[in-house]
C-alpha positions in Angstrom: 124.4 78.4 84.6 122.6 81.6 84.0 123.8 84.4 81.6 124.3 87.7 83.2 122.6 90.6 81.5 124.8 93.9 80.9 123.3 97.2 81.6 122.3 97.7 77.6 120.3 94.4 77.9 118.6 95.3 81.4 117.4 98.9 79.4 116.4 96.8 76.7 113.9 94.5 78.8 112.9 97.9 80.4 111.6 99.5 77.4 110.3 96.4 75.7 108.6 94.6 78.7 106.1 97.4 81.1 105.9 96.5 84.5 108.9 94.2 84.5 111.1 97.3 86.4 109.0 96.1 89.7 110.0 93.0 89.7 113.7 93.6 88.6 114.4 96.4 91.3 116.5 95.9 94.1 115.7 95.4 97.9 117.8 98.1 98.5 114.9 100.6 96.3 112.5 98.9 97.6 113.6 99.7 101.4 114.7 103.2 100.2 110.9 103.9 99.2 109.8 102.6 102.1 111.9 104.5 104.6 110.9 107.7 102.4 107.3 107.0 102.9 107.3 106.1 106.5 109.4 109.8 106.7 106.6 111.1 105.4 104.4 109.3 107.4 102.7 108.1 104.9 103.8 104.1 104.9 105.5 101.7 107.4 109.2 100.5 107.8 109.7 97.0 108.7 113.0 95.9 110.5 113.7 94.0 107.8 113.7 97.6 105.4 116.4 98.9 108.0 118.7 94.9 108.0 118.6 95.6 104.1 119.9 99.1 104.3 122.3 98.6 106.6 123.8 95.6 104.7 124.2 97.6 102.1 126.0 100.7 103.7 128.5 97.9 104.9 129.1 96.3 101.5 129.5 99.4 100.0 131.7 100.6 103.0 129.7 103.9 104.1 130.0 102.2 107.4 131.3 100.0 109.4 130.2 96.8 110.3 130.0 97.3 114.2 128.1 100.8 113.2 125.7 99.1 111.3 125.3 96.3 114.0 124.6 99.4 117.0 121.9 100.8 114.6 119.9 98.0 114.0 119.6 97.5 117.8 118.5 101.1 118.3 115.8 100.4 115.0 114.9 97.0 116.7 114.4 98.6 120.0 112.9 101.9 118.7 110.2 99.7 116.5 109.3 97.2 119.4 108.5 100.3 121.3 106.4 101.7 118.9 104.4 98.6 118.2 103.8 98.1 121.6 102.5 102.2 122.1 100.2 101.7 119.1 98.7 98.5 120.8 98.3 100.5 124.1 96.6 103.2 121.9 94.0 100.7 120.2 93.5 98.8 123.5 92.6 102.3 124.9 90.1 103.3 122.4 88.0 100.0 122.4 84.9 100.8 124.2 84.6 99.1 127.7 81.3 97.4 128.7 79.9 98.2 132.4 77.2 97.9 133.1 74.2 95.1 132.7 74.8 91.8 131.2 72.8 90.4 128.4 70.2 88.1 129.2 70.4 85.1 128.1 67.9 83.8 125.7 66.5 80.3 126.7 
């Protein structure tokens, strides 16, 4: 059975071992930062970012559980949407061909 490591030890590991923080941190952070970025527009949120965030407002009892459950159908549905717009949008900008066909070379 593995030992658990009190808040002294984590710090410990922190300081002594550089880039072991990254693999250490939470999916909780790691769907904070990502919901930050895509704020900013600057990254992308997965639906899997918004399960993980709501999961944890229930544990922690910031919501309720049939709150959480509404607001990952409005993310779900709000995501799908926007996937499918930015498919419309590249669909749109791909050139179209009219005109003559290539000749074939035989």
């Amino acid at each position: 059975m593995p030992a658990e490591l009190g808040g002294s030890q984590i710090s410990s590991l922190l300081e002594a071992l550089p880039g072991i923080a990254s693999v250490l941190r939470s999916p909780v952070a790691d769907a904070l930062i990502k919901a930050i970025r895509a704020a900013a527009g600057i990254g992308d949120f997965t639906p899997e970012d918004s399960e993980e965030l709501v999961r944890y407002a229930v544990r922690r009892g910031l919501i309720g559980p049939d709150e959480g459950d509404r607001v990952l159908v409005e993310v779900q549905a709000a995501l799908k949407t926007k996937r499918k717009v930015a498919r419309g949008a590249k669909a749109k900008a791909a050139p179209r061909r009219v005109g003559k066909k290539k000749k074939s070379r035989r």
